[in-house]
N, C-alpha and C positions, 0 to 999 in steps of 0.2 A: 745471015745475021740481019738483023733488023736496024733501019735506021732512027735513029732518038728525035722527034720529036724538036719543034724549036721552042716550044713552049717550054717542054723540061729543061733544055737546053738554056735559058733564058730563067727561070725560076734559079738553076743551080746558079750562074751566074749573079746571080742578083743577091743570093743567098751568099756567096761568095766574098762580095764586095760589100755587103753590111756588116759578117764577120769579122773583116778587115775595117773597117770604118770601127767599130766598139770594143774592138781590142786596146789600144791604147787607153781607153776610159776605163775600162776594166784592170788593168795592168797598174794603172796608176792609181785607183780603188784601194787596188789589193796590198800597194808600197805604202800608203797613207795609214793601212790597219796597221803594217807590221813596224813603224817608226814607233820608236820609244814615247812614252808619255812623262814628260820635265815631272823630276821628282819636285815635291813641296813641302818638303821635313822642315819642321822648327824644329830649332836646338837652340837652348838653353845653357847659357854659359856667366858664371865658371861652372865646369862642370865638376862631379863626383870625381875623385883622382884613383882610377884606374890601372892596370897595365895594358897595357897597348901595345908590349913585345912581340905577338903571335903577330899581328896585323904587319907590323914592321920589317917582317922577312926579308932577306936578298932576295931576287928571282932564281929560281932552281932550288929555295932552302922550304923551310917546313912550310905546309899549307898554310894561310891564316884560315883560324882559329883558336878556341882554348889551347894552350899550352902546358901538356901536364909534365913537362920537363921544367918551367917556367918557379924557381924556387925564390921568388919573390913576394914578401908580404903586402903586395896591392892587392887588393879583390882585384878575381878576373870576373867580372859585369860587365854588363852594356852601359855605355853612360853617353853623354852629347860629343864629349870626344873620340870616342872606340866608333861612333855613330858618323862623324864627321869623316875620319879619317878610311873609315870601310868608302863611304861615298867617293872621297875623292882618289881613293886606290882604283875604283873601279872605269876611270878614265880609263879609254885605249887610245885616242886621237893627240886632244889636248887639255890642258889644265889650263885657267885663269886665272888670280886670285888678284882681291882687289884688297888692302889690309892695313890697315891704318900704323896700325905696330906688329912685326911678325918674330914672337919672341919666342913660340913655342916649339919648343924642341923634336917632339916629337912630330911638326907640322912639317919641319924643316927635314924630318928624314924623307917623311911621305912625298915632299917634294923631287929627292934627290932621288929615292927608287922610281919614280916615275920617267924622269930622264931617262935614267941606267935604261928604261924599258922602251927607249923609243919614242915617246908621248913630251908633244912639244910643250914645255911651260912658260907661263909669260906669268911675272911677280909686277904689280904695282904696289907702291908703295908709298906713306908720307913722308918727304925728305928731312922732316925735323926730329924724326923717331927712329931712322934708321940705325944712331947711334947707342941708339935705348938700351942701356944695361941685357946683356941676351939676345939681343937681337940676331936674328938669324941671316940676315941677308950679308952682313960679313962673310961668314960663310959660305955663302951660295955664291957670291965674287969670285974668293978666292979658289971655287972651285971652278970657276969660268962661267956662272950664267952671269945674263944680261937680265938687270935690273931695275926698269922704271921708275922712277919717284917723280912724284908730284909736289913742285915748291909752291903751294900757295894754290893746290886745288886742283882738280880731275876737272878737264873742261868738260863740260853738260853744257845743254841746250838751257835749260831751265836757270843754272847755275851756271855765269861764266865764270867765276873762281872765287876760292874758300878752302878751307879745309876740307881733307876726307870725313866723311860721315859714315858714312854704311864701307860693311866690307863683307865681299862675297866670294865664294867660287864660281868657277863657268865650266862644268867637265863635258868633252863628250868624247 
């Protein structure tokens, strides 16, 4: 058997250690393509009034989608709500929501399937609305979440205190 050379020897070597040197750039290249891109939907509210029962499922119960067992006179359309609430169903981590008055019922389910599933939520809320005719965070109390309110303003940088203004979700 023949003996290798030091030069080949030294070429693989070298070759070796700059694989390993570019592998983590690469690796981390490849994690940067496959991270999700922040959705940037407007919606448009009030919206068209909908049903939104297929979306609303337990887990384990029918897919969301149309609903052709669904014997209710709402259009089944898409609309800013059926749009909203597909978005923030598709949380698996956590939910955010930051909501000046949170009176919508059907907000209030999507909120509560999403516990049932695991998926931590955190509600901010303005303390002066909490009591708003409908308001949903009664509800989510009494079912045991924890419920932030803001008396006199969500501390910002910009803004050390005021009223809520904008109200968002945060999913991921």
């Amino acid at each position: 058997m023949r003996r290798l050379s030091w030069r080949v020897v030294a070429s693989v070597v070298t070759g070796l250690a700059l694989t390993l040197e570019a592998l983590p750039w690469l690796l981390s290249r490849l994690q940067v393509r496959r991270q999700r891109r922040p959705r940037r939907d407007v919606l448009f509210f009030p919206s068209q009034v909908t049903c939104t029962e297929a979306l609303l499922q337990p887990p384990g119960a029918a897919p969301a989608g149309p609903s052709v067992d669904c014997l209710c006179s709402l259009p089944h359309s898409e609309s800013s709500l059926s749009r909203l609430l597909r978005a923030l169903l598709a949380a698996r981590v956590s939910l955010e929501l930051c909501l000046f008055a949170f009176s919508n019922p059907q907000l209030g389910r999507a909120v509560r399937l999403l516990h049932q599933r695991g998926v931590r939520v955190r509600v901010v809320t303005d303390c002066d609305y909490m009591a708003l005719n409908g308001s949903q965070i009664g509800l989510l109390r009494k079912a045991g979440y924890y419920i932030s309110c803001s008396c006199g303003g969500l501390q910002q940088l910009s803004r050390p205190s005021g009223p809520i203004i904008h109200s968002f979700p945060a999913t991921s």
